[in-house]
Structures are given as structure tokens and as C-alpha cells.
C-alpha positions in Angstrom: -10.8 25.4 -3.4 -7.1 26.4 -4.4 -6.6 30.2 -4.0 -2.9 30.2 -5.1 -0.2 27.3 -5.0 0.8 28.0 -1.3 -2.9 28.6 0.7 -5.0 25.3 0.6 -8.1 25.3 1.8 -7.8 22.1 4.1 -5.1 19.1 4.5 -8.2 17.0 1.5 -6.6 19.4 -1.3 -3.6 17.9 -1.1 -4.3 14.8 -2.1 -2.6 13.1 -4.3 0.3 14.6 -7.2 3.0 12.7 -5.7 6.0 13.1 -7.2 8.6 10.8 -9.8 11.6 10.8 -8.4 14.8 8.7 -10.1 16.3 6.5 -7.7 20.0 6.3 -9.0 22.1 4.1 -6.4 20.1 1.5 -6.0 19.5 0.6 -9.3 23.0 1.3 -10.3 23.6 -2.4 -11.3 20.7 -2.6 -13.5 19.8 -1.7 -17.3 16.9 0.5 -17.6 15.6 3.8 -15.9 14.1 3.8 -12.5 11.5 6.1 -11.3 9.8 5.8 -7.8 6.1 7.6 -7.5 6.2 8.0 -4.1 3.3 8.3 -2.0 4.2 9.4 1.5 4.1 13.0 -0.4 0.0 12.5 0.3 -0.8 14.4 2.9 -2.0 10.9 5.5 1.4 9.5 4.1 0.2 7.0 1.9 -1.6 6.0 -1.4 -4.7 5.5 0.6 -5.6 9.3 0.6 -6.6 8.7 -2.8 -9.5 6.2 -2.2 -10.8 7.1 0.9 -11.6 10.7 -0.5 -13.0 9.3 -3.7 -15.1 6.9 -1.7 -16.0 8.9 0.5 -17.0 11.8 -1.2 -18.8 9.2 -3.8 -20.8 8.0 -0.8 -21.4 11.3 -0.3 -22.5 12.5 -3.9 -25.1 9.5 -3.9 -26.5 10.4 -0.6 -25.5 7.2 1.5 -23.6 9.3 3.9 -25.0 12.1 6.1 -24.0 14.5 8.4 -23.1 12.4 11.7 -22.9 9.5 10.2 -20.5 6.9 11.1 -17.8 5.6 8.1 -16.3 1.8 8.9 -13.9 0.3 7.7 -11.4 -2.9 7.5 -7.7 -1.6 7.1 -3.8 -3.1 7.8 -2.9 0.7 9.0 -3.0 3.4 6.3 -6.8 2.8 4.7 -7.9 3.4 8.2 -5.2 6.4 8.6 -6.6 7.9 5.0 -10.5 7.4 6.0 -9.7 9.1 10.1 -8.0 12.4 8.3 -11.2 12.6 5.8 -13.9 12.1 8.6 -12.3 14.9 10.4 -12.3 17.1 8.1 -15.8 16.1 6.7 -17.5 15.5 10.1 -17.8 12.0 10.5 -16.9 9.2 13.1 -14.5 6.5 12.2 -14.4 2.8 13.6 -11.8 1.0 12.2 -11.2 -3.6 12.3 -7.7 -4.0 12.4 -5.6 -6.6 11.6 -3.3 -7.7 14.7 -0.2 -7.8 12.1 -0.2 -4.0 11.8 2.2 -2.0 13.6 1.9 -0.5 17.1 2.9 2.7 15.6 -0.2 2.4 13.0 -2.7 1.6 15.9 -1.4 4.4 17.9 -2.0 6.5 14.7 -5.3 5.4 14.4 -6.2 6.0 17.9 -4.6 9.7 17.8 -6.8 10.8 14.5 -10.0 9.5 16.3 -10.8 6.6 15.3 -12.4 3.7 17.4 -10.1 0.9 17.1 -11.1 -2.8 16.6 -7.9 -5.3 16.8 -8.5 -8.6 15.3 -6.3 -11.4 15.2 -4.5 -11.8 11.9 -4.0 -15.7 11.3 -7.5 -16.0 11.4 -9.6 -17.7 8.0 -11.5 -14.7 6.3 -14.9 -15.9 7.2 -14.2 -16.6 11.1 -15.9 -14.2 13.6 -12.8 -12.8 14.7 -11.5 -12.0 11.5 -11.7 -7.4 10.7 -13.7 -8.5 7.7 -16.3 -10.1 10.0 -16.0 -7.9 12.9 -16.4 -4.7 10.2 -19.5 -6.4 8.8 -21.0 -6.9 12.5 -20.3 -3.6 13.7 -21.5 -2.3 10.6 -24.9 -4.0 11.3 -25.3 -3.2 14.9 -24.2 0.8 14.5 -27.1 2.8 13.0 -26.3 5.4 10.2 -23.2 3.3 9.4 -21.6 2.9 5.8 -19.0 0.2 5.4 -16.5 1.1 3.1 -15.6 -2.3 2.1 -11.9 -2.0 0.1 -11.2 -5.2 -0.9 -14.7 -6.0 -2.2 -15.2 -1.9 -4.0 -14.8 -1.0 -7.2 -14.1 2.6 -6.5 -10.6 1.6 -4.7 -9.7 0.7 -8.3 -11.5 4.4 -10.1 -9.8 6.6 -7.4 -6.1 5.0 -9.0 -7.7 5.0 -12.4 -8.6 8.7 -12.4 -5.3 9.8 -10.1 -2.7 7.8 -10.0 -2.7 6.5 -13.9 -3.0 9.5 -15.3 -0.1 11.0 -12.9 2.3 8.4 -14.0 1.7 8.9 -17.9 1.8 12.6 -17.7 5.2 12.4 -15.6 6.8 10.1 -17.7 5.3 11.9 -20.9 4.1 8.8 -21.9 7.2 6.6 -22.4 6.8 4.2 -19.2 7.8 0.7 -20.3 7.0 -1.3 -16.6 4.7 -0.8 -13.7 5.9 -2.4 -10.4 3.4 -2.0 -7.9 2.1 -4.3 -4.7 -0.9 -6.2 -4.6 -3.2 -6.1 -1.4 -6.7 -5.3 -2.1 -5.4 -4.4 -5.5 -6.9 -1.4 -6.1 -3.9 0.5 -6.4 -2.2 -1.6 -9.4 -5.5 -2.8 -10.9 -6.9 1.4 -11.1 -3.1 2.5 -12.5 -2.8 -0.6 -14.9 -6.1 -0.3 -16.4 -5.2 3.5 -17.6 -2.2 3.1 -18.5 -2.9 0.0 -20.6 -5.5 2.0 -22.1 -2.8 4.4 -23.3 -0.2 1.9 -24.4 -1.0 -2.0 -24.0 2.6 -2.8 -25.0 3.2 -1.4 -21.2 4.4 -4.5 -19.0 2.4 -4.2 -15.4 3.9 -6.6 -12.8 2.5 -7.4 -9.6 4.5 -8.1 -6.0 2.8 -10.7 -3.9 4.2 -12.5 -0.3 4.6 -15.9 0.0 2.0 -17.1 2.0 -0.7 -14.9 -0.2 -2.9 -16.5 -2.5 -3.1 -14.0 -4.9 0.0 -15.2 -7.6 -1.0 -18.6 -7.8 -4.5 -17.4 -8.5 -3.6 -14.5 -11.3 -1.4 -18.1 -12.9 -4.2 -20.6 -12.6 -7.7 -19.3 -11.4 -8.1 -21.5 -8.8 -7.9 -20.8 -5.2 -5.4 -23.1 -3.4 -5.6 -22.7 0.7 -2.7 -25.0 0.7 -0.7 -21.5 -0.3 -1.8 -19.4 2.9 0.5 -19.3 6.0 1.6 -16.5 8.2 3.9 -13.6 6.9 5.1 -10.4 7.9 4.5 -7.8 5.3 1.8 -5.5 5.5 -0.7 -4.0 3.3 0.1 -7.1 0.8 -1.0 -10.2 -0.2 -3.9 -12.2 0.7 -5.8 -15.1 2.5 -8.6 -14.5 -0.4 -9.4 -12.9 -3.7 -10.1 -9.1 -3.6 -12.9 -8.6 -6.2 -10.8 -5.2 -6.4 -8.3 -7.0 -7.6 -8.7 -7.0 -12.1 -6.3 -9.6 -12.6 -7.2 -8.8 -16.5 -4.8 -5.9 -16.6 -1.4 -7.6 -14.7 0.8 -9.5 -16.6 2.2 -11.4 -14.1 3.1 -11.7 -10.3 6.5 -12.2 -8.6 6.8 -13.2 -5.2 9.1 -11.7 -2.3 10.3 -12.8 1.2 9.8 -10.8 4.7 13.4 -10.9 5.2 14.7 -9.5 1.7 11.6 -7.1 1.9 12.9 -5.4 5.5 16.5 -5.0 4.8 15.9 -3.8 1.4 13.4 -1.0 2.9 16.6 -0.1 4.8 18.3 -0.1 1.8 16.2 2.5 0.0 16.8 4.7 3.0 20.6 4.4 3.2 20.5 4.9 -0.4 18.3 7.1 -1.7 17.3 9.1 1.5 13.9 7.9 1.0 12.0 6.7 4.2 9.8 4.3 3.1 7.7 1.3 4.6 8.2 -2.2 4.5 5.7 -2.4 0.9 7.9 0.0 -0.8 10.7 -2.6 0.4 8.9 -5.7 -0.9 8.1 -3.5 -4.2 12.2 -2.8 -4.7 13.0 -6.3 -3.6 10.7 -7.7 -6.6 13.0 -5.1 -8.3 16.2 -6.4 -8.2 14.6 -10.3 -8.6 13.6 -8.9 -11.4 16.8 -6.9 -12.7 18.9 -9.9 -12.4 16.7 -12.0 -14.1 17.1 -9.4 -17.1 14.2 -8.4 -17.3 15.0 -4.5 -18.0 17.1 -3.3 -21.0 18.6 0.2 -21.9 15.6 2.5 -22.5 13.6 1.2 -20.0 11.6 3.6 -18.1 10.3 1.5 -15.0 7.8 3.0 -12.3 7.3 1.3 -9.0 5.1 2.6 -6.9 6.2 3.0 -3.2 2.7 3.2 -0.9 4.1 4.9 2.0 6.3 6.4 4.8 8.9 4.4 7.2 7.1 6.3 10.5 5.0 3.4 10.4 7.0 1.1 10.6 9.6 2.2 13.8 8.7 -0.8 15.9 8.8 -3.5 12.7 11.9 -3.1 10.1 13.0 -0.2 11.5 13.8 -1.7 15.0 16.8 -3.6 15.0 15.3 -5.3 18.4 12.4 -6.5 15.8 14.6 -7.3 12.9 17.1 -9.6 15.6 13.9 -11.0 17.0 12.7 -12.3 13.3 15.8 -13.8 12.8 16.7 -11.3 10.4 19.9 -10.3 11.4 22.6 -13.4 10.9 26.0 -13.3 9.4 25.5 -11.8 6.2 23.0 -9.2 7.1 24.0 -8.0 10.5 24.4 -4.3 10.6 28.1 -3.5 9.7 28.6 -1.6 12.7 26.9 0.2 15.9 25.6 3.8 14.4 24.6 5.5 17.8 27.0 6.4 20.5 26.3 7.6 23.6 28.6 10.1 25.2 29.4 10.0 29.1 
């Protein structure tokens, strides 16, 4: 409970009621307004504070969960940051399946909120014993008192974004959004915000950003699951090796596809821009951006929301690191840094 705008009970009541903010450099070149809802302002950094409460405290309302009990979950990084914070607070223990692509500074996150860490390997088929879906599902029946949250596969990943996140946007933009730019992973996020929105204005164009070596456009275009799409990629918290059945592909009108190299340096980008620290999503979700500006895709009037899902601290050994970037082959001629930014004085 609130008792004025400044005293908060616990770090729960500040979840969610991110803010708009107009990105203005980076944009510059472009027709339309830009507007980034940006969700490191949740208190766990990310727009996973928003379903892991409302799952959570679901599970909670229907009696699944209990006192002690033990919440688990499959997560790139920030679900598993989101559902750590919550148990704390709400007295719970927290084992988390990892994917081996995440970040060393995620895992280490994980680890320092109290969570029992699982690392699985990440080029792994979905339904191989090694993969976090399996190793979730296993844990999940050898712990007792367990409740496996289940993202990808839970329709209340796309309600919690349907009740916040949706209703956020319209009221912020008083109703005159035009796009909705927003990765897809499990696709709760764009699938909860699209559905309200749509509801308010169906003429509102909702596009989703997908990796290459994800399944997920191809399958929005045609139906049809093709394996022959899935190879490793670098970008987290996107994409995927299968269909997420939190995922309404109903409510997107279509899917654009962005690289792990244009995705990093134009994370940077934001930063040196806008002085927003983001992560390497909110870079994929800005690169789709600009494919999509110079295509002409935006005209004057526009009002364009993208939705960035979290903060750059997770991602100081990946895009952040030039060691990382050099070691990707990012860094060549055209995008080496312009010039050494640190010196050290003797």
C-alpha cells in the first residue's frame, strides 16, 4: 500500500509505470515521432517485473503457491531476475534453468538475489535433456511444493502486458500511437500490449523484431515451422528455436528481422545518443527502427512506440565490452570505435 508518492511499502509497488520518453537524435533522419517506453525504470530493470508479480501473485490468489514453497522457472536473464526480487519479498525460494547464451553479469545477478542457478547449454533442440526447458520441467518434478512458472507456454505473461503495459502506452500517448515496435521472445510482451491496444484502435500497426536464426517470422508469414531457419545467434531475450503458445501471432502485423552486429553497435548508439543505457534487445528493437525508417515506413504524424525491455548493466561483458565486440568480429573498418575514450594518467 502507497502512503504518499515518495514512501512505498516494498521495492513490488514499483512495478511497472515506466516512462515515454522522445528519443530526438537518433531518429533525427526519419519522418514521424519516436517515443521509447522504457523499462529499466522497473524496479528489477526490466519489463519482466510485470509478469512475474502478476504470475505470481495469480498463483498465489488460486492457492497453487504456499508459504515455503519453491517458484521455478526457465529465463535468458531478467525473467529469472523479475521472479528472485518477488520471492524475496514474498518468501519464496527461486531455482532458475538458464540458458548458457545469457551474460555472466545476468548469472551473477541471479546468484546474488538468491536464486539456485541451473546453466544449460543454449544450441541445444528444445526437447533435448539438457535444454532449461527440460531441466525446469525435471526439477520441477523432482522438488516438492514446486510451481513452474512456465513463460513461454503461459497465458498470463501476455494479461500482465495486457492490463500494464497497454493501457500505459495509450494513456501516455493519449491515444494517438500510430506503431508498436516491440521484440518478440516468448512474446508476451508484444502479444499482451498489442492485443489492448488493437482493441482501442485496430488501425494501429504492431510490428514485431525477430533474430535471424529464430523461427518465429517465418512462422507469423506461413504457419509452418521450418528447423531449416534455426542456427546460433547472439541476442538475448529474442527469438526462438520454437513457437511460444504466448506468442498471439493474431494481433502482429508483421515481423522484421535484425542482425547481432547491427543490434550491438546500435545499443551503443542509443547510449551515445540519447544517454539511455539500454541492453542489447532495446538495440535490436532500434535497429528494426531505422530498417524500417528507410524503408519509409513512417510519415509526418507518426507517433511510434518501441519498447526498450531493459538496462545496459547486463550486458557489460557482451556489447558493452569492446574485448567481446572485437572477439565477434564486430569491430572492422567501418565500425571500429573512432578513437580510444579512456586514458590512463602516469
Amino acid at each position: 500500500m502507497k502512503h504518499n508518492n515518495q514512501v512505498f511499502d516494498n521495492v513490488l509497488d514499483l512495478v511497472g509505470n515506466t516512462p515515454l520518453i522522445r528519443l530526438n537524435k537518433i531518429t533525427s533522419k526519419f519522418k514521424g515521432n519516436f517515443f521509447a517506453k522504457v523499462e529499466a525504470f522497473n524496479p528489477g530493470n526490466s519489463s519482466k517485473d510485470r509478469i512475474a508479480l502478476h504470475i505470481i501473485e495469480e498463483a498465489e490468489r488460486k492457492g497453487i503457491l504456499s508459504p515455503g514453497d519453491t517458484i521455478i522457472e526457465t529465463t535468458s536473464g531478467n525473467t529469472g531476475f523479475s521472479i528472485a526480487m518477488v520471492s524475496i519479498i514474498k518468501g519464496y525460494e527461486c531455482v532458475l534453468a538458464v540458458s548458457s547464451k545469457s551474460s555472466a553479469d545476468k548469472i551473477d545477478m541471479l546468484k546474488t538475489m538468491g536464486a539456485k542457478v541451473y546453466v544449460c547449454p543454449a544450441h541445444v533442440s528444445a526437447d533435448d535433456p539438457r535444454s532449461y526447458y527440460q531441466v525446469a520441467k525435471r526439477l520441477h518434478e523432482e522438488i516438492n511444493g514446486s510451481v513452474y512458472i512456465n513463460q513461454y507456454f503461459n497465458e498470463l505473461n501476455i494479461d500482465a502486458h495486457y492490463n500494464s503495459t497497454g493501457p500505459e502506452i495509450w494513456n501516455q500517448t493519449e491515444g494517438k500511437i500510430t506503431h508498436l515496435i516491440a521484440c518478440s521472445g516468448t512474446g508476451g510482451t508484444i502479444s499482451g500490449t498489442a492485443k489492448y491496444l488493437k482493441e482501442q484502435n485496430s488501425g494501429i500497426k504492431v510490428i514485431g523484431v525477430d533474430a535471424f536464426g529464430s523461427v518465429i517470422k517465418k512462422y507469423h508469414e506461413t504457419r509452418e515451422f521450418d528447423e531449416k531457419e534455426i542456427y546460433p545467434y547472439r541476442i538475448e531475450g529474442l527469438g526462438k528455436n520454437l513457437i511460444p503458445t504466448a506468442t498471439n501471432f493474431d494481433v502482429i502485423d508483421e515481423f522484421v528481422k535484425v542482425t547481432d552486429e547491427e543490434s550491438a553497435h546500435t545499443a551503443r548508439l542509443i547510449a551515445k545518443t540519447e544517454g539511455l543505457f539500454v541492453g542489447y534487445t532495446s538495440g535490436a528493437a532500434m535497429q528494426a527502427v531505422a530498417q524500417l525508417g528507410e524503408n519509409n515506413e513512417f510519415k509526418e504524424g507518426d507517433n511510434i512506440v518501441i519498447i526498450f525491455p531493459d538496462h545496459g548493466s547486463r550486458y557489460m561483458s557482451k556489447v558493452y565490452s569492446d574485448k567481446w565486440m572485437k572477439e565477434q568480429g564486430f569491430f572492422d573498418s567501418i565500425n571500429e570505435e573512432a578513437a580510444e575514450t579512456i586514458q590512463y594518467i602516469k
